[in-house]
N, C-alpha and C positions, 0 to 999 in steps of 0.2 A: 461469535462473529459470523456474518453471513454472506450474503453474496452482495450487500447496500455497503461492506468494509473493499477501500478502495486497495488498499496496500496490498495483502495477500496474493489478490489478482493480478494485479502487479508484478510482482515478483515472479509468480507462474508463467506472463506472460515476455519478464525481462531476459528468460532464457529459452524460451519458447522455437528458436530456429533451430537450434540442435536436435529439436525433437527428430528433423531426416538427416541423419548425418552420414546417411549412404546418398544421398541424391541434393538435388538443388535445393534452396533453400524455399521453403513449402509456401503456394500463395496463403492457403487454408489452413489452421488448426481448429479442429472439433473435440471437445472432451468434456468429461466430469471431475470435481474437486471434492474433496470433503476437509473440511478444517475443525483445528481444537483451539479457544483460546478463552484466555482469559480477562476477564477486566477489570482495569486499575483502581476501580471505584466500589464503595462497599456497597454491602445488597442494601441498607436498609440506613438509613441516616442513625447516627447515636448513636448505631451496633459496635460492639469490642471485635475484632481483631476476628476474622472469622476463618473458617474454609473457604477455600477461594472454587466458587463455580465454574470449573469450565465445562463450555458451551461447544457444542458436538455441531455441525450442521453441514449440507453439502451444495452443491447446484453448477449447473452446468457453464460452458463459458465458449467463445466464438472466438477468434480471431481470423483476420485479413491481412495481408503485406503484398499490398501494390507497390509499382517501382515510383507514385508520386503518393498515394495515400493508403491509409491503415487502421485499423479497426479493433482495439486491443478489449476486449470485455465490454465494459464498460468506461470504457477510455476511447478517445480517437484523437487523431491527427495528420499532419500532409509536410512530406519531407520540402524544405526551400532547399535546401544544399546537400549533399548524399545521398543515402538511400541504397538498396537491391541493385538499382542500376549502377552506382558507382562505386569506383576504385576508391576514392576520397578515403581516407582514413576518420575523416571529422562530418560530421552530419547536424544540419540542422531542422529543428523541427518546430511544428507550433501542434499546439495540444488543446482540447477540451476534452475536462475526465466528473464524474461525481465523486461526491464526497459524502460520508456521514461520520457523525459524530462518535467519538467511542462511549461505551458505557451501552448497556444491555435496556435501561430505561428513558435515554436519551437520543434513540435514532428518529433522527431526520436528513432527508436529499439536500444537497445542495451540489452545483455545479462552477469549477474551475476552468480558467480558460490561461494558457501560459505559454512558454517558451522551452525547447531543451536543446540542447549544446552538449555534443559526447562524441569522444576524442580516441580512439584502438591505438592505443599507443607500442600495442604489438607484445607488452607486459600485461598488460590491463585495457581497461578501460575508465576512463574517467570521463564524469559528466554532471554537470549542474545545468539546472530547470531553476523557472522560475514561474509560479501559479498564483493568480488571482480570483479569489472570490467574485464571478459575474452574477450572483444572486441577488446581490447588496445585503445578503442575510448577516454577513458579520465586516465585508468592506476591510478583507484581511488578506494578508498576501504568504507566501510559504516559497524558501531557497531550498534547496535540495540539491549539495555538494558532494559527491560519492566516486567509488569507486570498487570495481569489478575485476576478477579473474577468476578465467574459464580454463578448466584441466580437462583435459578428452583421453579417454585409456580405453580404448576396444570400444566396447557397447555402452560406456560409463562416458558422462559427462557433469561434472561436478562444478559450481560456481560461488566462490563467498566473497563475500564485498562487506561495506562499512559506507556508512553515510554521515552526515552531519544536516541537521534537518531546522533551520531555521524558520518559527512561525511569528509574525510580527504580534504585536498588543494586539490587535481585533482578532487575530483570526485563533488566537493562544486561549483569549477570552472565551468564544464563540465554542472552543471545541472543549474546554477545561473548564470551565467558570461553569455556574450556576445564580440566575437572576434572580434579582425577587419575586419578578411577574410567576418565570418558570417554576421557581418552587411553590407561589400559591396553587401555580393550575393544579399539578402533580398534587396538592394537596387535596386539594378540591375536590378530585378524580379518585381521592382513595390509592392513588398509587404511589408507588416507589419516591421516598422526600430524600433530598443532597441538601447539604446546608447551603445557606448562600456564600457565594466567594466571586469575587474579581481577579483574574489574573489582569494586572496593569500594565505589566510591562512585556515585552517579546521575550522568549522561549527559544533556549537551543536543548535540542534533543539526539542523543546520540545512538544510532541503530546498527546492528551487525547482522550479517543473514547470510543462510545458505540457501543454494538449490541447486537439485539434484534428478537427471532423466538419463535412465536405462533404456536403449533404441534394443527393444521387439521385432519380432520376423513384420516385414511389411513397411509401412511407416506407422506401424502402431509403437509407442514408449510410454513406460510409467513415468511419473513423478516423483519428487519428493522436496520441500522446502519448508526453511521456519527463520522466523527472524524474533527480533529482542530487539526491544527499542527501552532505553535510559531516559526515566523521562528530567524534564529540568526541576528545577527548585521549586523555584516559582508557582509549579505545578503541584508539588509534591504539598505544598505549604497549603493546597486545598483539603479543608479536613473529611472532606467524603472521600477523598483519597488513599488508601492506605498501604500504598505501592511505590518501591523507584521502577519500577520493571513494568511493561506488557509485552507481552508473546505472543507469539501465532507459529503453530505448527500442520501441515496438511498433507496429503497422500492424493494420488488421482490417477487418471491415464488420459492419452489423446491420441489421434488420430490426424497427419498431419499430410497434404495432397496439394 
């Protein structure tokens, strides 16, 4: 997984304010990432049941937090309701973030544009988004219903949440299916074949994650975060497949002003 996987980033960046937990909350985070993960998809079409390749790779990452707009990686957006400036306990946002597809022989960019809705209930937090494919590459949409708690003990700040990840028919297809077109090219190319498969119908996928930032002298903090996502049936029923499970685990440090 690399720095074209939008989740990971995410995640680093879902807990990213803590990173000054002795001071205001940072316009600026600068850092590096490194991640390990693996893919749910086999190396080689036909292949029996193999060692599963994880993929080592690192790259750097930007963030911004203006009191109306934000700049999260490879993500951005602009608060309508909440935000740095407000008390509001509930915060509304509109988003455009990239996207790529999982599987080590199937990355291509694609760009979402959406909504998100998250609620500090003072327990947690809770939050559902809502993102569309503005590519027309697959003309698919994606719900993202979750929820977060944040523990703070000295210099430690630890966070695990749970989501429910709703991908409609196109966008299930798009990111899990394999064409026919696609498998000739791949074929054609001499490289990496997935059998063909249609995912038909929408996908619920179940994800759990941690993360984790240790505050260092200064506003420098390390990282730490990994999530597990449960993929659906439907998915699984693809026989280039041979996973319910993909993960991502990463280590970093940032700098945060």
């Amino acid at each position: 997984m690399s720095l074209k996987c939008f989740l990971p980033l995410a995640l680093i960046l879902a807990f990213a304010p803590s990173l000054a937990m002795a001071q205001d909350v940072p316009r600026w985070t600068l850092g590096g990432v490194g991640l390990a993960s693996t893919s749910p998809f086999e190396a080689e079409a036909g292949s029996p049941r193999h060692e599963k390749e994880v993929r080592i790779t690192g790259f750097p990452y930007i963030a911004y937090r203006g009191d109306k707009f934000f700049l999260d990686g490879i993500g951005a957006g602009a608060h309508v309701a909440g935000g740095p400036a407000s008390q509001s306990p509930l915060t509304f946002d509109i988003l455009v973030a990239a996207r790529t597809r999982p599987g080590s022989s199937r990355h291509k960019v694609t760009a979402d544009a959406g909504v998100r809705l998250a609620y500090d209930s003072g327990i947690g937090v809770f939050h559902l988004s809502y993102m569309h494919d503005v590519t027309d590459t697959s003309d698919g949409s994606e719900i993202i219903a979750g929820y977060s708690y944040e523990v703070q003990q000295g210099r430690w700040s630890v966070t695990p949440g749970v989501s429910l990840i709703r991908q409609s028919s196109g966008m299930a297809d798009y990111l899990w299916g394999v064409t026919p077109k696609e498998h000739a090219r791949k074929l054609a190319k001499g490289q990496t074949v997935l059998p063909v498969y249609a995912v038909s119908d929408s996908v619920l996928n179940v994800e759990a994650s941690l993360s984790a930032a240790y505050q260092l002298g200064g506003n420098w903090a390390l990282l730490g975060f990994a999530n597990l996502t449960r993929l659906d049936k439907a998915i699984r029923r693809n026989p280039g497949i041979d996973e319910r499970y993909m993960g991502t685990i990463g280590i970093g440090a940032a700098y945060s002003f």
